[in-house]
N, C-alpha and C positions, 0 to 999 in steps of 0.2 A: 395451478390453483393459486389463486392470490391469499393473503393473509385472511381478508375477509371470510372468502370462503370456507376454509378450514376452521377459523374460529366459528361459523355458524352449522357446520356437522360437527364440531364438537357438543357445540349446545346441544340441537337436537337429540344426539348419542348420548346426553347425559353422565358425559365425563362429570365428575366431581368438583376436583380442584385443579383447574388450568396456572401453571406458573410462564406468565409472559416476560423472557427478556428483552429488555429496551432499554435506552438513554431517551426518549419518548413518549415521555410518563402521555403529556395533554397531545398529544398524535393517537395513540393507540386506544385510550379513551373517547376521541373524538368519535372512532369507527365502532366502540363497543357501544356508544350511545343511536350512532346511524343503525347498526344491525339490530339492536332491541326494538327500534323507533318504528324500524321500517320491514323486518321480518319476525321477529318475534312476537311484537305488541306484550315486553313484558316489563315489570320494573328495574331502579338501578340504583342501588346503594354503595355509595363510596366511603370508605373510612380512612383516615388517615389517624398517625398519635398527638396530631398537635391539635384537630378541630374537631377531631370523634366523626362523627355521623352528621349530616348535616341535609337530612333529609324531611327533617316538619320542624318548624320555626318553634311548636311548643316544645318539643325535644331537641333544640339545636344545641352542637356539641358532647352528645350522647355518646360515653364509649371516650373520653376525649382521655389521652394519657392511659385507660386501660384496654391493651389488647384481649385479653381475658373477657373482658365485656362486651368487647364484638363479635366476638365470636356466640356467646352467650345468646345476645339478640337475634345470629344468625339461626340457633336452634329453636328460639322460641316462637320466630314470628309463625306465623299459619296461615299461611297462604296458597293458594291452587294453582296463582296466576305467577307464570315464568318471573324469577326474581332470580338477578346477577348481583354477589355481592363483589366489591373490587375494595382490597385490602391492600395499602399502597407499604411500600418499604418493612413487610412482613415478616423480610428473612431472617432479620435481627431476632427477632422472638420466637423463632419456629425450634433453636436449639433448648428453650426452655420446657423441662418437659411438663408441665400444669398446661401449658399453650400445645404440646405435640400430642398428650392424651386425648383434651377438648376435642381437637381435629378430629381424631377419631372416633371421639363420641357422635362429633357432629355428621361423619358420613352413614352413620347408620340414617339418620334423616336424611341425608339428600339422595339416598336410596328410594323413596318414597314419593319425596318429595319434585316438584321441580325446581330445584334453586341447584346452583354453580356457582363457585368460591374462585374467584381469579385473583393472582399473586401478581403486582405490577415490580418488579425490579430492575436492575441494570445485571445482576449476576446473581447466580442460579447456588443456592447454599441450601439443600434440605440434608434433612436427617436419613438415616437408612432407614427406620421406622415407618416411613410417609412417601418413600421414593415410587412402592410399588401402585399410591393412591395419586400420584401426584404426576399431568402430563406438561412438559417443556414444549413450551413454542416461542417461537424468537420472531421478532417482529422485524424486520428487517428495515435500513435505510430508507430514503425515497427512489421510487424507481423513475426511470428518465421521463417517461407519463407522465406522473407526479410533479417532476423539476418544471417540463413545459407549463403544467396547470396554476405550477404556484410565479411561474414569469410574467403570463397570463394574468396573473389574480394581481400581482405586484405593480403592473403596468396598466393596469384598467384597460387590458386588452385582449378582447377573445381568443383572436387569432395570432401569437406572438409572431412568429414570421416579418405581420404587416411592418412592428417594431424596430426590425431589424431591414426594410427596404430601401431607407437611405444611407444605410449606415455600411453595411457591408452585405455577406453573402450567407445562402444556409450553413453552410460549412460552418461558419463561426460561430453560429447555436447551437449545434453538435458539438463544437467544440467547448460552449459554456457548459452545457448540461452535461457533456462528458467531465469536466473538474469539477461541479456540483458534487457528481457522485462521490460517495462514500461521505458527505456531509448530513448531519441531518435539516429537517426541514425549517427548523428555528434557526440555525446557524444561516443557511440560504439564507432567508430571510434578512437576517442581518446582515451581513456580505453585501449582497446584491441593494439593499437600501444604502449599503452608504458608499456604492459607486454611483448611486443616482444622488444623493449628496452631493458627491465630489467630480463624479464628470457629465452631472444631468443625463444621461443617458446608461444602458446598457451595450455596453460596447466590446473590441478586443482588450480596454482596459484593466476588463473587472478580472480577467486570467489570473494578472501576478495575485490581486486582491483575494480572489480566492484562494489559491494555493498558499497565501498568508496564513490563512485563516485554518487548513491543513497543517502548516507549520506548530501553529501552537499545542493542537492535539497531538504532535511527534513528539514537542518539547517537555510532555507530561510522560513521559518514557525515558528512561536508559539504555531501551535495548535498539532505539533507529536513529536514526540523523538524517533531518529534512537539508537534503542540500539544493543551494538554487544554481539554475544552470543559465550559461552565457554562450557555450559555444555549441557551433551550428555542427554539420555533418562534413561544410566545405571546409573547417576548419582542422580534419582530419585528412594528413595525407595518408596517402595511399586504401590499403583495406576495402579493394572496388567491389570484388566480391560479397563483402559484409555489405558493404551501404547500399548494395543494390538491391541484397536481400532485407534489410532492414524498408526503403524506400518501397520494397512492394506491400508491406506491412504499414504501412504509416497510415493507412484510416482504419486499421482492424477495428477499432472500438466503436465506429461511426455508426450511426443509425440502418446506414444503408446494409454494411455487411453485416448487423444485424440481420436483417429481413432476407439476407444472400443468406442463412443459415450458417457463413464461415466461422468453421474452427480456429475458438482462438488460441492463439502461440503460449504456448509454455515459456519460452526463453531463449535463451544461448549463451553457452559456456565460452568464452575466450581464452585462449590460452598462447602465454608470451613472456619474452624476457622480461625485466625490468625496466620502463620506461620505452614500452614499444606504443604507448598508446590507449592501452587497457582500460585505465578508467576514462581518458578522454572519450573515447567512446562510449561508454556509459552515458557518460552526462548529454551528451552530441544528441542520445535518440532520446532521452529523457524531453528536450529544447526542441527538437521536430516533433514529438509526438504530444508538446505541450499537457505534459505528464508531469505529476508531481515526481521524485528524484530521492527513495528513501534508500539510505548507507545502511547495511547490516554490517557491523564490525564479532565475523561467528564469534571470537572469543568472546567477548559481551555475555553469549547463552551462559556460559560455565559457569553455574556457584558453586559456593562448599560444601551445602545441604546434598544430601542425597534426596533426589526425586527434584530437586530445586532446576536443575540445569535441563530437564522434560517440558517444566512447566514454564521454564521463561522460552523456550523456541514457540511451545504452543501459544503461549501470549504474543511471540512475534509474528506468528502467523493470523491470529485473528486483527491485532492492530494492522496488517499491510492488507490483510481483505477487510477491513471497516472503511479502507481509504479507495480503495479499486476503482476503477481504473487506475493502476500504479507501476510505475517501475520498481522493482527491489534486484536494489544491486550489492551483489553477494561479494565484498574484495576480498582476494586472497583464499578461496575456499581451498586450497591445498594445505595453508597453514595450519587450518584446525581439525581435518579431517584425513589428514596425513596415515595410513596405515601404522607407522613406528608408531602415533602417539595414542593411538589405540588400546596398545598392549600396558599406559603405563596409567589409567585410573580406574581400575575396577569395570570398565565395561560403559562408562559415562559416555564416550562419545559414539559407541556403536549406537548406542540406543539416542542420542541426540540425532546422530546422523540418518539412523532408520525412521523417525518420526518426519525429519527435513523431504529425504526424498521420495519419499511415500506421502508427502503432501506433493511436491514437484509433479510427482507421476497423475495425482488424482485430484488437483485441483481443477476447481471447474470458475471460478469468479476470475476477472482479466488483470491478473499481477503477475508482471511480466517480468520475468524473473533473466537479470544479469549478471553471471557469476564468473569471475576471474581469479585465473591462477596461474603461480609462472612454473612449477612445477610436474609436468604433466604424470611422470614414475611415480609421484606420489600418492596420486590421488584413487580410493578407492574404488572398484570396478560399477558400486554399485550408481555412483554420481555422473560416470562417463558412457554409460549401457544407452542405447538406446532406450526414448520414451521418458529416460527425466528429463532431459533438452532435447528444444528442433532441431538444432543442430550446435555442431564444436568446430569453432573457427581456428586457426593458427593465424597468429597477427604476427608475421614474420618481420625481419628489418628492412628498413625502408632501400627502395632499390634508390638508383641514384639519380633519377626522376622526380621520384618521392622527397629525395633530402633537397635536392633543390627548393621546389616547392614548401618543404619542412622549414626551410630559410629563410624563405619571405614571406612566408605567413608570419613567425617570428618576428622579422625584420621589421613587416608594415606594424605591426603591433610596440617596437621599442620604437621605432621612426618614420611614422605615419607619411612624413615628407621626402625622407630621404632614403627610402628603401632600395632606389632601385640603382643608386651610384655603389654597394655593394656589387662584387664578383658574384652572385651565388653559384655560378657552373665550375667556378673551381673549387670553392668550399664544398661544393655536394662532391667533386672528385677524389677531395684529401679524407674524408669521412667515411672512406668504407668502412664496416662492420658499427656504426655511431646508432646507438638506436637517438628514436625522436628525442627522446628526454636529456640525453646525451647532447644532440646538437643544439639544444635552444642553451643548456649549461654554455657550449664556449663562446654562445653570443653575450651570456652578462660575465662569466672570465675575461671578455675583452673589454666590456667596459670599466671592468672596473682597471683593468691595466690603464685604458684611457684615461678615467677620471683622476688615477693619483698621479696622473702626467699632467692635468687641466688640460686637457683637449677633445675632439672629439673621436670617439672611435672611428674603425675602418678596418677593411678588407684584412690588411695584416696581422692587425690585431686579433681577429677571431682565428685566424691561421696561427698563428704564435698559439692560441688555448688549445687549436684541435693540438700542436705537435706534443702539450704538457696534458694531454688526455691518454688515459687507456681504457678503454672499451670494455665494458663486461664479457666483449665474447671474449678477448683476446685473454682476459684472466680464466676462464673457464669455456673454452671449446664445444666442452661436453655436450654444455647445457641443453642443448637444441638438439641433438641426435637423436631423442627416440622420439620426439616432435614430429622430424623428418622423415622418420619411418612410418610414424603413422600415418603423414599427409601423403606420401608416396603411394602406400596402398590404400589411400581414398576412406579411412578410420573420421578422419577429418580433414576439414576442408579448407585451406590457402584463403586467409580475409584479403 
């Protein structure tokens, strides 16, 4: 059922007072005027506090500065014929109670009457007095419909598609209208004008552009961080496993598995030592699935306040579905969800963490959730249970194939020319137990040995850092043994 819809069985059911949330004050108005115009045939009175009323030129500004007096108008007029009054930024005055009594004087008329009082705001603030009179509808983003209609409208072209025939492929309008989303339709607007600005056309250009334009709504937050991403999935070694399962997922969002009915992915938990990889992959599927890329840092939730540390996860959750299509990658979720830290604030993070994965389990919008932890004993049963994640990978140390390859991906990256007068088959042989993060360290240990000589590095020199390296495993053995137990009887899965 579309937004429309429902707002027009409201009418006719003769709800009272409709409170609509929006950031879409002149959207949501647009369609409250099309459904009067075009199924009701009735009237439309707008009030705001700065212009009043502004519905007869002899009475303009009526009501202007007093809400008290809008409301007042609203019981007085006498009228038969369907009459919607729309009362913009309301909620400020709803805790007054001269304004919350009014209210309810006025519902005894619109008992009678046919008129409905709609609440336009961005968030939902009523009184307990007026909750039981008073129905929530949220008006939600533009739907990808929408995004095509307003490309369409933008480009003075019926058919967008045609727009896009010299340029590239459908795929890549899927992929615009897929980063549209979670924009509203003003922002598009702006976005999308000023890549035609700046590259005359719509093109693969306007991606980073819009995801800019994402950034800034993150930047109005403390609790996510918009990060941008450069590395691909080849620039991960090893984890065939994961990337293959990642690569069969990589159009989930697409119009087409739309219309396939497919289920979309909840996420996947990673789990790994220190510098196996963990967030490179994050960001890796973020750049292939040309996904915005938001950082959830869990401590971030925790305030001092009691009830504070509920309400900032619930705030992180509506901001990562206002953006959706999205990746939200979870690092470190063993640190703050730890069992031992459980026992030492009053019950804070049980109930942060039962709200987290009781969204995991039942969200339904496409934020696709990537959570990494090096800890796996630590981590609560309820995070790692089937049905919060599709699955839990182990992203174990690189075999010695992998650290090769780990080499000169590095290597081509510090010396795009001279990568390949490197040994890397015996730097990958002196490196067992080296996780990735590990080995790209004794490629700049060796420069820097190089540079306070003036020379250029080489082979030796990264051999000389592996010999002045010790590995995490070799400080702690442990670490990985109940990992291995669990991949052994198949709990989870070898990336």
């Amino acid at each position: 059922m579309t937004f429309q819809e429902e707002l027009l069985i409201l009418f006719q059911s003769r709800y009272p007072i409709i409170y609509i949330l929006t950031i879409e004050e002149e959207r949501v108005e647009y369609i409250i005027r099309d459904t009067i115009l075009n199924q009701i045939s009735g009237n439309l009175y707008i009030w705001d506090f700065v212009k009043g009323y502004n519905f007869d030129p002899l009475k303009k500004e009526f009501g202007k500065r007093n809400p008290l007096e809008a409301l007042e108008f609203i019981e007085s007029i006498n009228e038969y014929t369907p009459s919607i009054f729309i009362l913009r930024d309301f909620k400020r005055f709803l805790k007054d109670l001269t304004i919350s009594r009014k209210l309810r004087h006025i519902l005894l008329v619109l008992k009678i009457q046919p008129k409905t009082i709609i609440l336009i705001d961005s968030e939902a603030q009523i009184p307990n007095e007026l909750k039981d009179h008073i129905t929530l509808l949220k008006f939600q983003l533009p739907t990808p419909n929408e995004i095509i209609i307003e490309i369409g409208r933008i480009t003075n072209n019926i058919n967008p598609k045609i727009f896009y025939e010299e340029n590239s492929s459908e795929r890549l309008l899927e992929q615009i209208i897929c980063v549209c989303q979670g924009l509203s339709l003003e922002k598009i607007r702006r976005v999308l004008g000023k890549a035609i600005i700046i590259y005359k056309q719509i093109d693969e250009n306007c991606i980073p552009l819009i995801l800019a334009e994402k950034r800034q709504i993150i930047s109005q937050t403390d609790l996510l961080e918009f990060w941008s991403v450069k590395s691909a999935l080849n620039d991960v070694g090893g984890a065939y496993n994961l990337k293959k399962w990642i690569n069969a997922r990589s159009e989930i969002f697409s119009e087409r598995a739309l219309n396939y009915k497919l289920v979309t992915p909840k996420g996947v938990l990673i789990i790994g030592i220190q510098g196996s990889g963990k967030s490179l992959i994050a960001k890796a599927v973020a750049y292939e699935w040309k996904l915005p890329l938001l950082r959830l840092d869990v401590g971030r939730l925790f305030g001092g306040v009691v009830g504070e540390s509920e309400s900032r996860v619930r705030e992180m959750i509506e901001i990562a579905e206002s953006l959706a299509p999205c990746i939200l990658w979870v690092d470190e979720i063993d640190k703050a969800f730890s069992d031992s830290e459980q026992n030492f604030d009053n019950g804070t993070s049980i109930r942060v963490l039962g709200t987290f994965v009781t969204w995991l389990g039942e969200k339904t919008l496409p934020v696709f959730v990537i959570a990494t932890a090096n800890d796996l004993s630590s981590l609560p049963l309820e995070i790692v249970r089937k049905g919060r994640f599709d699955e839990i990978f182990f992203l174990n140390l690189p075999t010695s194939k992998e650290r090769k390859m780990i080499y000169e991906t590095h290597l081509k990256r510090f010396r795009p020319y001279s990568w390949d007068v490197f040994n890397s088959s015996t730097l990958s042989k002196r490196t067992r137990k080296f996780s990735g993060a590990e080995i790209e360290q004794t490629i700049i240990d060796a420069m820097y040995i190089a540079f306070n000589e003036d020379r250029e590095f080489n082979t030796n020199d990264i051999l000389t850092a592996i010999e002045e390296t010790i590995p995490i495993m070799n400080l702690d053995p442990s670490r990985t043994f109940l990992i291995h137990q669990w991949a052994t009887s198949g709990k989870i899965r070898i990336a």
